[in-house]
C-alpha positions as a Python dict, from the first residue, in 0.01 Angstrom:
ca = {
    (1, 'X'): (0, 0, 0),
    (2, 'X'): (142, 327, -118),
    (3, 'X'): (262, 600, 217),
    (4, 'X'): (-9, 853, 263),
    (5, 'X'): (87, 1233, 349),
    (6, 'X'): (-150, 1482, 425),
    (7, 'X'): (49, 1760, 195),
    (8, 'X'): (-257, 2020, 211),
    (9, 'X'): (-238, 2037, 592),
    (10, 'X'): (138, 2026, 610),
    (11, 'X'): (172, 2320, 335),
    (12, 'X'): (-89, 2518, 535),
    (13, 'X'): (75, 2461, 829),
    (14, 'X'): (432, 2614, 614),
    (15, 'X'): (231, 2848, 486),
    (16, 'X'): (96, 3021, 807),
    (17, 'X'): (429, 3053, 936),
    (18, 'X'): (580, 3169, 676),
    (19, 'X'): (302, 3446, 663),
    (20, 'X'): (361, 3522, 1033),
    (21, 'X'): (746, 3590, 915),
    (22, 'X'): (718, 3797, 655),
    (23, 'X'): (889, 4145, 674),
    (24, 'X'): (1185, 3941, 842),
    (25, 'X'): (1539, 4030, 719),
    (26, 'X'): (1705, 3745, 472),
    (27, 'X'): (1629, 3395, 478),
    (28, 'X'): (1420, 3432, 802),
    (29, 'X'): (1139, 3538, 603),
    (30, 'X'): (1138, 3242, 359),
    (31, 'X'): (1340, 2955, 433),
    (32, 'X'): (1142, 2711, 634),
    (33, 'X'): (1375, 2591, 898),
    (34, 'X'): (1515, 2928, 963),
    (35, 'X'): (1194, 3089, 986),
    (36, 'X'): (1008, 2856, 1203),
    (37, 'X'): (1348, 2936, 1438),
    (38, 'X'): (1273, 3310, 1402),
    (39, 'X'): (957, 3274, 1469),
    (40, 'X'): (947, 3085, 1791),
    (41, 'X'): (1244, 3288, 1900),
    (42, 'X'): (999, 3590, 1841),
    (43, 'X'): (766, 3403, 2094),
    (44, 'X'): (993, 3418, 2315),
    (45, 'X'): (1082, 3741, 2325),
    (46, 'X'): (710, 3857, 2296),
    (47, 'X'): (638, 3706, 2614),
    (48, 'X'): (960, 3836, 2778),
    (49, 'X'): (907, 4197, 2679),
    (50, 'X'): (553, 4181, 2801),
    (51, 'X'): (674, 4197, 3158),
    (52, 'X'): (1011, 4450, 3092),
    (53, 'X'): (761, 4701, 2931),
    (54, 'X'): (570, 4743, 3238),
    (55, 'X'): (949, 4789, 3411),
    (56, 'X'): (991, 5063, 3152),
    (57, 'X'): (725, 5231, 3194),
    (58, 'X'): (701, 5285, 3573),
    (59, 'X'): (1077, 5389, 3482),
    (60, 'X'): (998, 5642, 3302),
    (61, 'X'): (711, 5783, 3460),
    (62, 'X'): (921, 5821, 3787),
    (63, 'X'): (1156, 6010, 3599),
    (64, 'X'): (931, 6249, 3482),
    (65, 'X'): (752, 6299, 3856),
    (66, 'X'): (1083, 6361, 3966),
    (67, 'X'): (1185, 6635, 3712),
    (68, 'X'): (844, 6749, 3763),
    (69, 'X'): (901, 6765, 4156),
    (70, 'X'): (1274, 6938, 4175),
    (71, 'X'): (1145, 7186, 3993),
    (72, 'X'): (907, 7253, 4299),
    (73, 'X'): (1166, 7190, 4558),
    (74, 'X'): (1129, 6863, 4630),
    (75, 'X'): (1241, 6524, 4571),
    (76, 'X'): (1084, 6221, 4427),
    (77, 'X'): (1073, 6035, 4748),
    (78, 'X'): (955, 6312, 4976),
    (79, 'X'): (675, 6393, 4732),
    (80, 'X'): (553, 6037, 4709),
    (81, 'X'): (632, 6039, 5111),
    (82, 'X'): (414, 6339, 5128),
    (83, 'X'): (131, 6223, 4884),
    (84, 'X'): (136, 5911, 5068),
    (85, 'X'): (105, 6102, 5419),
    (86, 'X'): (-175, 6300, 5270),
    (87, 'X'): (-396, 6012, 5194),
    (88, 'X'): (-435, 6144, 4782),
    (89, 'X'): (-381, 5829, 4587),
    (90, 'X'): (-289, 5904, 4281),
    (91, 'X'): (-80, 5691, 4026),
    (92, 'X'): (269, 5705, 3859),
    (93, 'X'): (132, 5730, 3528),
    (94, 'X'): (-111, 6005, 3608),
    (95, 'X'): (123, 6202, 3782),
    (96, 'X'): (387, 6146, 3504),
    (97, 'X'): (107, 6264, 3298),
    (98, 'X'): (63, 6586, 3481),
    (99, 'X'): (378, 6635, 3508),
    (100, 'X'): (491, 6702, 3136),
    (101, 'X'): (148, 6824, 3002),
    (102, 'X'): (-74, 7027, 3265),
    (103, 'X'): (234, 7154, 3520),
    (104, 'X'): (-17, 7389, 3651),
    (105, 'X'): (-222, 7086, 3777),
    (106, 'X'): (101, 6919, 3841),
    (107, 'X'): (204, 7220, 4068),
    (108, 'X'): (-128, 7231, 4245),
    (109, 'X'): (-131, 6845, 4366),
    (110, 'X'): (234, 6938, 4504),
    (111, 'X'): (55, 7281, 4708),
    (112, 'X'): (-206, 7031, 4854),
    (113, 'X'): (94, 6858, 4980),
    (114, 'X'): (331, 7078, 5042),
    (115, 'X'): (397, 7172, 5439),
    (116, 'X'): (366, 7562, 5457),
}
């Protein structure tokens, strides 16, 4: 009896990866082997990056509360001490927010704050 191989469904299968890798550089994008490697090495690092955005973000937004805050006087910590003290919960990316786009708003959550 003659081997039977289900060519459509293996092609498709090809096929659908091969989609998924186009716009790769080389033979990534159309060489089987090497893009199936690409590919679930992209995986990889999808799921990785997932997690280090978030660390880049709250990075970032930090940075820009604390330029935001010297330029009142203060300090990152002591104004998230003080905000803290205060009972005003208000998030990283909000404040960040404030911060570099409404610095009026940004200065007048530091004067609720602020000890006179």
């Amino acid at each position: 009896m003659p081997r039977s191989v289900n060519h459509v469904a293996s092609k498709a299968r090809r096929k659908k990866i091969l989609k998924l890798t186009k716009g790769y550089f080389g033979a990534r994008k159309n060489v089987w082997t090497v893009a199936k490697n690409a590919w679930e090495k992209g995986l990889t690092y999808a799921f990785r990056d997932r997690k280090t955005k978030k660390r880049n973000f709250r990075a970032l937004w930090i940075m820009r509360i604390n330029a935001g805050a010297r330029l009142e006087g203060l300090s990152y910590s002591k104004l998230m001490g003080l905000l803290h003290k205060a009972g005003i919960e208000i998030n990283r990316k909000v404040l960040a927010d404030l911060a570099m786009n409404h610095p009026e708003a940004f200065k007048a959550v530091i004067d609720k704050v602020k000890p006179a």
